[in-house]
VEXDREN-2710 file (C-alpha; in Angstrom, 1 decimal):
% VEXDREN-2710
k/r/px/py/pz
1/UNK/43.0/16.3/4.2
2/UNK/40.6/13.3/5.8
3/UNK/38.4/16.1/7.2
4/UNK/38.3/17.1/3.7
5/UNK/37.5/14.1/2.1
6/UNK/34.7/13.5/5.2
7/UNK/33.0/16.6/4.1
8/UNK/33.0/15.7/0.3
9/UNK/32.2/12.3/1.1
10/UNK/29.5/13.7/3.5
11/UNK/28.2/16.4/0.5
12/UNK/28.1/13.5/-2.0
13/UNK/25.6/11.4/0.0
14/UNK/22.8/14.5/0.1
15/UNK/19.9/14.0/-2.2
16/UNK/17.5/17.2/-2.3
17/UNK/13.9/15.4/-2.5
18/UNK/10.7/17.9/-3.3
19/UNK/7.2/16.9/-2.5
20/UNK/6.2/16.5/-6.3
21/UNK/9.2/14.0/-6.8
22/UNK/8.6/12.0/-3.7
23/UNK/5.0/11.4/-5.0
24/UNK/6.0/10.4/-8.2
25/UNK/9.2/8.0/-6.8
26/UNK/6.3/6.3/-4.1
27/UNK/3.9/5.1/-7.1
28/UNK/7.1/3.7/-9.0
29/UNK/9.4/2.1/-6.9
30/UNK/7.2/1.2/-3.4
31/UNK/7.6/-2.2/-2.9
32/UNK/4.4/-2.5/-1.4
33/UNK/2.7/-1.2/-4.7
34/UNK/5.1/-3.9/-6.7
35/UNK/3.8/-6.8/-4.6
36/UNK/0.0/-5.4/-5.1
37/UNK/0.7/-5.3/-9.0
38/UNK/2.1/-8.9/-8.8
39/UNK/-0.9/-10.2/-7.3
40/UNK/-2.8/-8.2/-9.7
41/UNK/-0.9/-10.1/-12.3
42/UNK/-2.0/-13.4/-10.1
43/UNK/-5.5/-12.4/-10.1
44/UNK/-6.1/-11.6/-14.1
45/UNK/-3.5/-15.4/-14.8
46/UNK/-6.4/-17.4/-12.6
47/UNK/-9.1/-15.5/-14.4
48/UNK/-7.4/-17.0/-18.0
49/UNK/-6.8/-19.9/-15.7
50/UNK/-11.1/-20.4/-15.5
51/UNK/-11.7/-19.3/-19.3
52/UNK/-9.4/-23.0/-20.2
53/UNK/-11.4/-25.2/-18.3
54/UNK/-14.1/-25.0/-21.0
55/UNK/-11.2/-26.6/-23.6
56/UNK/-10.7/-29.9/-24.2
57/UNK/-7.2/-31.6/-23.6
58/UNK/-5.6/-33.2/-26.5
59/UNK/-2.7/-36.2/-26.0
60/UNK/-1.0/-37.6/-28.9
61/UNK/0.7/-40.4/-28.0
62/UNK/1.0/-44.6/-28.8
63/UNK/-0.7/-46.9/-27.0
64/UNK/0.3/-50.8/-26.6
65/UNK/-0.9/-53.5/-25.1
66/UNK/-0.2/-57.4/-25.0
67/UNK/-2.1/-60.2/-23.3
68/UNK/-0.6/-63.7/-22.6
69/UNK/-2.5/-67.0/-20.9
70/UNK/-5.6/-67.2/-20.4
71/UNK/-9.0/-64.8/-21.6
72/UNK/-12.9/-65.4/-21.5
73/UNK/-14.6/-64.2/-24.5
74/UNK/-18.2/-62.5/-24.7
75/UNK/-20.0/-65.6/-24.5
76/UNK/-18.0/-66.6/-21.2
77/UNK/-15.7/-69.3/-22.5
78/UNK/-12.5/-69.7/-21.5
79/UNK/-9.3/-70.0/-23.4
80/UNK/-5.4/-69.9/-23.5
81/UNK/-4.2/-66.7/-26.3
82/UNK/-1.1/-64.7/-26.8
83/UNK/-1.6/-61.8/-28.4
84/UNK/-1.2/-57.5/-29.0
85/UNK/-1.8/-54.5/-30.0
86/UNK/-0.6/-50.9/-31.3
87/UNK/-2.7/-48.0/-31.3
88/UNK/-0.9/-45.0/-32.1
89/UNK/-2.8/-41.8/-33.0
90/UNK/-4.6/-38.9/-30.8
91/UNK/-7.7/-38.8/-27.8
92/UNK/-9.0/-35.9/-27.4
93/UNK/-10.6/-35.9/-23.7
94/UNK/-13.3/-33.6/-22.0
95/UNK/-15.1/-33.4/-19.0
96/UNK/-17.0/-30.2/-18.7
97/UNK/-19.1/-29.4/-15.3
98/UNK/-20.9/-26.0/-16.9
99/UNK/-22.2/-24.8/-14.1
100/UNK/-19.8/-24.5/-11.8
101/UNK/-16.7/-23.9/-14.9
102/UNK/-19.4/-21.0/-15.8
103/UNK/-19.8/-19.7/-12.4
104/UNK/-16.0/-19.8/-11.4
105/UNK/-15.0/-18.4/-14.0
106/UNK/-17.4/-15.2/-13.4
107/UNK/-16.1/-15.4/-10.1
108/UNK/-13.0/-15.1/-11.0
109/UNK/-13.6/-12.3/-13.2
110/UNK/-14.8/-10.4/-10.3
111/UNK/-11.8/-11.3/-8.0
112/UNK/-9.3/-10.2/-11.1
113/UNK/-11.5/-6.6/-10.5
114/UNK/-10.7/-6.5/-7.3
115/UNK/-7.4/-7.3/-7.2
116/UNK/-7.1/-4.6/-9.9
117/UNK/-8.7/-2.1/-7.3
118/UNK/-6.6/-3.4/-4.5
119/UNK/-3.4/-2.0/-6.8
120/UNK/-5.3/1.2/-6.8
121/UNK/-5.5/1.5/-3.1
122/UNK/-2.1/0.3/-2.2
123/UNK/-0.9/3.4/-5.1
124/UNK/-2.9/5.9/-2.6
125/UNK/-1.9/4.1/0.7
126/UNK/2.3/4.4/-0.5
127/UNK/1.4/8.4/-2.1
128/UNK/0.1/9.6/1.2
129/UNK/2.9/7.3/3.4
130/UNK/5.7/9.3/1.4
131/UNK/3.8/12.8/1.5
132/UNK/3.6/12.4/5.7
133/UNK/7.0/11.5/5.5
134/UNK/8.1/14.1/3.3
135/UNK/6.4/16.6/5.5
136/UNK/7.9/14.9/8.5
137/UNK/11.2/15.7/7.2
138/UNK/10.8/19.3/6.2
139/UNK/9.3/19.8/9.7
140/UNK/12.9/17.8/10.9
141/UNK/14.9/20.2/9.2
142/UNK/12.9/23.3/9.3
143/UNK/12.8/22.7/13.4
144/UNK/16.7/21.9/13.2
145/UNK/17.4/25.2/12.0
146/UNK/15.4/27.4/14.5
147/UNK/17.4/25.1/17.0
148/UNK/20.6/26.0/15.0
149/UNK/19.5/29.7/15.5
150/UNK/18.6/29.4/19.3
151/UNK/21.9/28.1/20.1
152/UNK/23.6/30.5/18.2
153/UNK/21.6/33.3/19.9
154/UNK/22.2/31.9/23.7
155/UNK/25.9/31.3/23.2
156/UNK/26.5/34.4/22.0
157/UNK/24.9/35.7/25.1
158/UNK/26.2/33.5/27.2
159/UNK/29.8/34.4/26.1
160/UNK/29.0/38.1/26.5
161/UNK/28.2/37.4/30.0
162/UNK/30.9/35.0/30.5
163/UNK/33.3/38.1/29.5
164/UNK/30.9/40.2/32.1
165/UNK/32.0/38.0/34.4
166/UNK/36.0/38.0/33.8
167/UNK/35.4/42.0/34.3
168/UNK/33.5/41.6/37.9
169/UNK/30.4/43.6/36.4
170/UNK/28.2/40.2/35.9
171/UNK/26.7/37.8/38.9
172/UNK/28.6/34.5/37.9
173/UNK/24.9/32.5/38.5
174/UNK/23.7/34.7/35.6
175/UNK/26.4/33.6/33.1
176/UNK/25.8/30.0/34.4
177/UNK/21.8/30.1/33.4
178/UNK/22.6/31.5/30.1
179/UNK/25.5/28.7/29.7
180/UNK/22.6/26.1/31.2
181/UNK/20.5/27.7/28.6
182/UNK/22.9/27.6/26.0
183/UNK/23.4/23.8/26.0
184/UNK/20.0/22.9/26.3
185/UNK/19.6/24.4/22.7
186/UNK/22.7/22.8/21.7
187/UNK/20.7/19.5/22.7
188/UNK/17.7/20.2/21.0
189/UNK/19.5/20.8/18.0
190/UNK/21.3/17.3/18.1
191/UNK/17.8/16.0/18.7
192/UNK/16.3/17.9/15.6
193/UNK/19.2/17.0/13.7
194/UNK/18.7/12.9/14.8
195/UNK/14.8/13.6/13.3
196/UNK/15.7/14.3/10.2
197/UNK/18.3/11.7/9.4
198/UNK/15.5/8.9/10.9
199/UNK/12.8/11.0/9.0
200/UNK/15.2/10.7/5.7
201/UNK/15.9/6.6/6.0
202/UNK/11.7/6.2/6.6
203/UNK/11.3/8.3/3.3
204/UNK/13.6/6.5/1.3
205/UNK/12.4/3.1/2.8
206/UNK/9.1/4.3/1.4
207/UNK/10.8/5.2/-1.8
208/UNK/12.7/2.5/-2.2
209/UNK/15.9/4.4/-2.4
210/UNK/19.5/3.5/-0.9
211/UNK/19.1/4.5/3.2
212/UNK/23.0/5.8/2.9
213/UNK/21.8/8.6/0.6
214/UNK/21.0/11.3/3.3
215/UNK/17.8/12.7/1.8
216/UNK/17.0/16.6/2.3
217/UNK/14.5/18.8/1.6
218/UNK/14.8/21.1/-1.7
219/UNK/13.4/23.9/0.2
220/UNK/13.6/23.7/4.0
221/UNK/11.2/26.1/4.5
222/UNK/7.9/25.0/5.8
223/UNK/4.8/26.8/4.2
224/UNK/1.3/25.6/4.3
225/UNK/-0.1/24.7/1.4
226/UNK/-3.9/24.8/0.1
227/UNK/-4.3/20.9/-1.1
228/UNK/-8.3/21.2/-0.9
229/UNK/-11.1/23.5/-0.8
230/UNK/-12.1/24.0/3.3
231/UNK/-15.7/25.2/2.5
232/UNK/-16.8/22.0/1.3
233/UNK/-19.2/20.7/3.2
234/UNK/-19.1/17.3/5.0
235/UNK/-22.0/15.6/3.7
236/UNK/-20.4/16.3/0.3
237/UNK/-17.5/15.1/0.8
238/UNK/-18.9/11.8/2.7
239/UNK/-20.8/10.7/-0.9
240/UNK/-17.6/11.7/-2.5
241/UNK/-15.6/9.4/-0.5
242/UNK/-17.9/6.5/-1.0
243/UNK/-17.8/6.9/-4.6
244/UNK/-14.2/7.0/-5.3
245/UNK/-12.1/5.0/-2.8
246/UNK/-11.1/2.3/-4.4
247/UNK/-11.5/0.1/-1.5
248/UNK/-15.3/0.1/-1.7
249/UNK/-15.0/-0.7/-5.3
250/UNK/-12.8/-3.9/-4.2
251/UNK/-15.1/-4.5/-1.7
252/UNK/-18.1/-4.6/-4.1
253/UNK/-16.4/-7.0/-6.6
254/UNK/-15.6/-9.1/-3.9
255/UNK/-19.1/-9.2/-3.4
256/UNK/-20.1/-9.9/-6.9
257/UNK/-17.3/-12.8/-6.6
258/UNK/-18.9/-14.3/-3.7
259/UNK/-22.0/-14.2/-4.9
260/UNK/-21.0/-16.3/-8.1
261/UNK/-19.8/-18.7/-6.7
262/UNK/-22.8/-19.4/-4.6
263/UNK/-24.7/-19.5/-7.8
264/UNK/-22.4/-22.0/-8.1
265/UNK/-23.2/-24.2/-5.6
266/UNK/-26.7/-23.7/-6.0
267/UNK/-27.8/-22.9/-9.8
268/UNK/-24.8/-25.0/-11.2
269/UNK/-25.5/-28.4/-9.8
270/UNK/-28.7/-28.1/-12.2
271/UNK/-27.0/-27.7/-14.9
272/UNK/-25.9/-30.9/-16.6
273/UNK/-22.1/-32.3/-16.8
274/UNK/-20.8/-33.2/-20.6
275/UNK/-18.6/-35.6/-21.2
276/UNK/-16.1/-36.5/-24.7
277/UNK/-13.9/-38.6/-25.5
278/UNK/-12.5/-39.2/-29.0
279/UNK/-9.7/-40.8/-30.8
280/UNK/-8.2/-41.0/-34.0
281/UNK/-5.5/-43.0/-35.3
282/UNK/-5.1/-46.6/-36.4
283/UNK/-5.2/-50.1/-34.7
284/UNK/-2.8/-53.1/-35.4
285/UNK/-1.7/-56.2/-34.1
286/UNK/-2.9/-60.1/-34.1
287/UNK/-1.6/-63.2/-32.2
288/UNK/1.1/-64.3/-30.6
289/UNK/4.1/-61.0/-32.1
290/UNK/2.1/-60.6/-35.4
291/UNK/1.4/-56.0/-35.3
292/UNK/0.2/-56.5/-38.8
293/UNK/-3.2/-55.7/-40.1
294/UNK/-3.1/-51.9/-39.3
295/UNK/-5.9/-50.0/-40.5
296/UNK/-7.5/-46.9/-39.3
297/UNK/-9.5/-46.6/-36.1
298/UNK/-11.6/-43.7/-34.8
299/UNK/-14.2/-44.1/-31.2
300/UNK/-16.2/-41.1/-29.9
301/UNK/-18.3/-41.3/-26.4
302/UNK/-20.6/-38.1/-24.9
303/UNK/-22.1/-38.5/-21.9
304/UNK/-24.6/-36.3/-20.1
305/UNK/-25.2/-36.3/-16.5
306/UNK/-25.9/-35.0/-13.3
307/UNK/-23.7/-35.0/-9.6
308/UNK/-26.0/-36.1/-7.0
309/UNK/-24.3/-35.3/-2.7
310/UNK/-21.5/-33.6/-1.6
311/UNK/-20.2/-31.4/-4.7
312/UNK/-23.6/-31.4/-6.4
313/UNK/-27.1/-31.1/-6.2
314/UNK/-28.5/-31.5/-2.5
315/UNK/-25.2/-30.4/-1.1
316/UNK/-26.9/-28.2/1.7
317/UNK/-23.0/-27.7/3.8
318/UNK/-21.8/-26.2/0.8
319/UNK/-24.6/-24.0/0.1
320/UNK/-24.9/-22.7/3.7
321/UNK/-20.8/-22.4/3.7
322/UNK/-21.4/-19.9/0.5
323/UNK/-24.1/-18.1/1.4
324/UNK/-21.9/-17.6/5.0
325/UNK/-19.2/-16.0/2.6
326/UNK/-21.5/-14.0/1.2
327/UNK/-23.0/-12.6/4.1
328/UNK/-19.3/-11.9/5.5
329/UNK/-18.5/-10.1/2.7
330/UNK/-21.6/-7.5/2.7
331/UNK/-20.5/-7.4/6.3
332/UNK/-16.8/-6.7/5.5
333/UNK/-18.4/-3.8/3.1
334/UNK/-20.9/-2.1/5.8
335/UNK/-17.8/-1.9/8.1
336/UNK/-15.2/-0.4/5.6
337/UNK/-18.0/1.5/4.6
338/UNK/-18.6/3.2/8.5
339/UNK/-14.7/3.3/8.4
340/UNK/-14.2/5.4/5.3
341/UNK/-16.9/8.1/6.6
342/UNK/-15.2/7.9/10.5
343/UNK/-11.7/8.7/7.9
344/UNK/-13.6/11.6/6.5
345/UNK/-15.1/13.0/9.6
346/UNK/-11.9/13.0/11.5
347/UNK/-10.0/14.6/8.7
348/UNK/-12.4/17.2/7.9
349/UNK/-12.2/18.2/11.2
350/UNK/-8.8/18.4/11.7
351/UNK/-8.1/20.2/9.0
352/UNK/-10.8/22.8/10.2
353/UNK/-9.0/22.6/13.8
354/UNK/-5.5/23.1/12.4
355/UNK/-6.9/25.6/10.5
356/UNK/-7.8/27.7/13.3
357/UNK/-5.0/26.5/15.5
358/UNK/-2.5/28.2/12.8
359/UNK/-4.1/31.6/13.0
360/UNK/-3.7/31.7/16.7
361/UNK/0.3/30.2/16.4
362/UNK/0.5/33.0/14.0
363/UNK/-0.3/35.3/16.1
364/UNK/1.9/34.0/19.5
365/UNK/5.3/33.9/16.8
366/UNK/4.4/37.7/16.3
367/UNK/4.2/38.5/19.8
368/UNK/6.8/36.3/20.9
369/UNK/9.2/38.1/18.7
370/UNK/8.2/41.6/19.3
371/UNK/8.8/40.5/23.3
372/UNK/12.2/38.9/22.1
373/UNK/12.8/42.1/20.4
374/UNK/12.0/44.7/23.2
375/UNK/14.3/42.4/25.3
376/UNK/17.1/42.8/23.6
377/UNK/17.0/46.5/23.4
378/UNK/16.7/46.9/27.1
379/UNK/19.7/44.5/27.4
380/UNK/21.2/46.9/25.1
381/UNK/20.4/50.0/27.0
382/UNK/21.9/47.7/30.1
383/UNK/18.4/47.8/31.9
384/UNK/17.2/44.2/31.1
385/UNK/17.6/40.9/33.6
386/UNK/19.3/37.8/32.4
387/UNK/16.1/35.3/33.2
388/UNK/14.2/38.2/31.5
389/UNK/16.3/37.3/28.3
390/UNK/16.4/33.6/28.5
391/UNK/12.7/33.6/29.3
392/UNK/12.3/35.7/26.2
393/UNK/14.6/33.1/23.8
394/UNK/13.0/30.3/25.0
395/UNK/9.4/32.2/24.4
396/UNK/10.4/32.5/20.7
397/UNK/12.0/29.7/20.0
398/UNK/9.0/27.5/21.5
399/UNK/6.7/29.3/19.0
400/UNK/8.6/28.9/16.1
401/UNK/8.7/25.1/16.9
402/UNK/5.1/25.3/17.9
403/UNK/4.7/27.0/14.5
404/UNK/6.5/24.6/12.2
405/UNK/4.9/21.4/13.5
406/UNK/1.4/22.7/13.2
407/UNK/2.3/24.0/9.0
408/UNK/3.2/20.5/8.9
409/UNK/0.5/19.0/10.6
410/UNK/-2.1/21.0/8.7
411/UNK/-0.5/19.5/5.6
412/UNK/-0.3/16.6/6.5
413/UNK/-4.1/16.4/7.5
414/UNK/-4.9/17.8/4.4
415/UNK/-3.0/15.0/2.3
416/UNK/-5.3/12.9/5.2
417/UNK/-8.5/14.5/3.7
418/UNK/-7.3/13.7/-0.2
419/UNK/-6.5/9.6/0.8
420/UNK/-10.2/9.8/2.8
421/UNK/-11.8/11.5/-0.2
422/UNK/-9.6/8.6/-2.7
423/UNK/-7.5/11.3/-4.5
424/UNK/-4.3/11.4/-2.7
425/UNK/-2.6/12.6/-6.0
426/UNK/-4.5/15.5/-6.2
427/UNK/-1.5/18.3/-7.2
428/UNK/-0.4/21.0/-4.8
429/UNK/-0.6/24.5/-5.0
430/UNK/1.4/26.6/-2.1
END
């Protein structure tokens, strides 16, 4: 009954994942692309954040006052008073540096872009993290079940021998090797089935989902898949590259950003500073506790001016630390730009490679198990060695793994190719 409820218990915890799921799971729950969005969110608040500092503040409020002892007056003379004041009503205040508010908040604009093109590249980062680990795990269980075969295959031929053995018609060595044999399958099976519970806890990591659920392929077999034409040519694909990946484009608002605000230490010291102040309300008060005599009150004071040192005009340090940024950023921009072609370059050709490599694995499975085949039908007709049959298991069973990991490489580096070229989530056809 426990090994009963084990083996429900066990069935329950399977998930069957497909690739078009795990893409679609990756851009919704990858917390990765949630902390991108967040700062996204960040990004676009400072940009509102910018836009305000060309308002005014209001405070209402009531102001009070009271002076006791001793006052001069305008023409200096000195004198003993008691007296205060009540002025409640509402100031309106402003202090506007339009250069640099206009030039921040164009630079904020720009970093609000690129934040929105960071999310974009996270989104294709996370899709092509799940698709290698979706792959990873097919590959996991696809290779588990060639093990799974290969052990079935050399036990049964080791117990065959074993019996020969209990006759007297079989060398005792020979039933060892295929024993040997036997268990070293057994191992690799253990080992393929450890891969694909470690390759199931990465994916659902990735996906956000719980790491008890044991996550299996929907289909465990392993085909290769045609994700992008093979014929294009590189150069092509290069210009396509730099035109879509979104990191370029966050590259080049960081840019514009950078350069704003050295406009704002350069053009924006120019540009006058304005000044308000007004208030509305009423006055009242007199001597000694008298708040009588209330009438209305209004003041209003502009100012115009100009910041002379450091945070204005002549501020050389914080022109030469701007047009630094600046500098670093086109720098930044020419490297990720020689780093996005390298991406393209190396996953061209390894798609072309794998490619290749493919046809020839093809071709070793097909003559591994026509060996494996004529093998067994001269151990049939009692004429065949045991090493000759080992050899020939382990032949096959090496190019079926050999096979399996290269369909999965090749699709891998194609999903490479897509998150080079910026269109990871380009749809697969098998």
């Amino acid at each position: 009954m426990l090994l009963g409820f084990a083996l429900t218990t066990r069935a329950a915890t399977n998930q069957p994942i497909d690739l078009p799921t795990t893409l679609k799971l990756a851009g919704a729950q990858n917390l990765d692309v949630q902390i991108a969005r967040e700062r996204l969110r960040e990004a676009e608040a400072q940009r509102d954040e910018a836009i305000y500092n060309f308002f005014p503040w209001v405070t209402p409020g009531v102001g009070y006052r009271r002076h006791d002892g001793r006052i001069q007056d305008v023409t200096g003379n000195l004198f003993d008073t008691s007296k205060q004041q009540l002025t409640p009503g509402v100031n309106v205040e402003a202090r506007l540096d339009l250069g640099d508010a206009w030039f921040k908040a164009l630079a904020a604009k720009q970093l609000a872009k690129a934040a929105d093109h960071a999310v974009a590249a996270q989104e294709q980062d996370t899709t092509t993290t799940a698709a290698l680990g979706y792959f990873d795990l097919v590959k996991a269980r696809a290779t588990g079940e060639v093990a799974e075969e290969a052990t079935r295959v050399a036990t049964a031929y080791a117990d065959q021998l074993q019996q020969g053995v209990a006759l007297g018609l079989i060398f005792k060595g020979d039933a060892l090797r295929a024993r040997g044999q036997a268990e070293r399958n057994q191992l690799a099976l253990e080992q393929a089935r450890e891969q694909q519970r470690i390759a199931a806890a990465r994916l659902a990591q990735v996906l956000r989902l719980d790491p008890a659920v044991n996550l299996t392929p929907a289909n465990s077999e392993l085909l290769p898949l045609t994700l992008i034409a093979t014929n294009a040519a590189l150069d092509s694909l290069v210009a396509q590259a730099l035109s879509a990946r979104p990191e370029l484009k966050q590259g080049a608002a960081l840019a514009n950003a950078a350069a704003k605000q050295r406009d704002a230490t350069t053009v924006g010291p120019l540009i006058p500073s304005l000044g308000a102040q007004g208030f509305v309300g009423a006055l009242g008060g007199g001597r000694n506790n008298d708040l009588d005599n209330f009438g209305g009150s209004s003041s209003v004071a502009l100012t115009l001016g100009w910041r002379l040192g450091p945070g204005g005009i002549f501020d050389s340090a914080r022109e030469r630390t701007a047009d630094s940024r600046l500098r670093a950023t086109a720098l930044a921009n020419d490297k990720l730009k020689d780093d996005i072609i390298r991406q393209v370059v190396e996953a061209h050709t390894r798609v072309h490679s794998l490619r290749d490599q493919l046809a020839t694995l093809r071709r070793a499975l097909v003559t591994a198990e026509e060996a494996f085949r004529l093998t067994r039908e001269r151990k049939e007709r009692g004429i065949g060695v045991v090493l000759e049959n080992i050899f020939a298991e382990q032949d096959l069973t090496r190019a079926r793994t050999d096979f399996l990991a290269a369909v999965a490489e090749a699709n891998k580096a194609q999903f490479l190719l897509l998150r080079a070229l910026g269109q990871p989530g380009l749809a697969a056809s098998p």
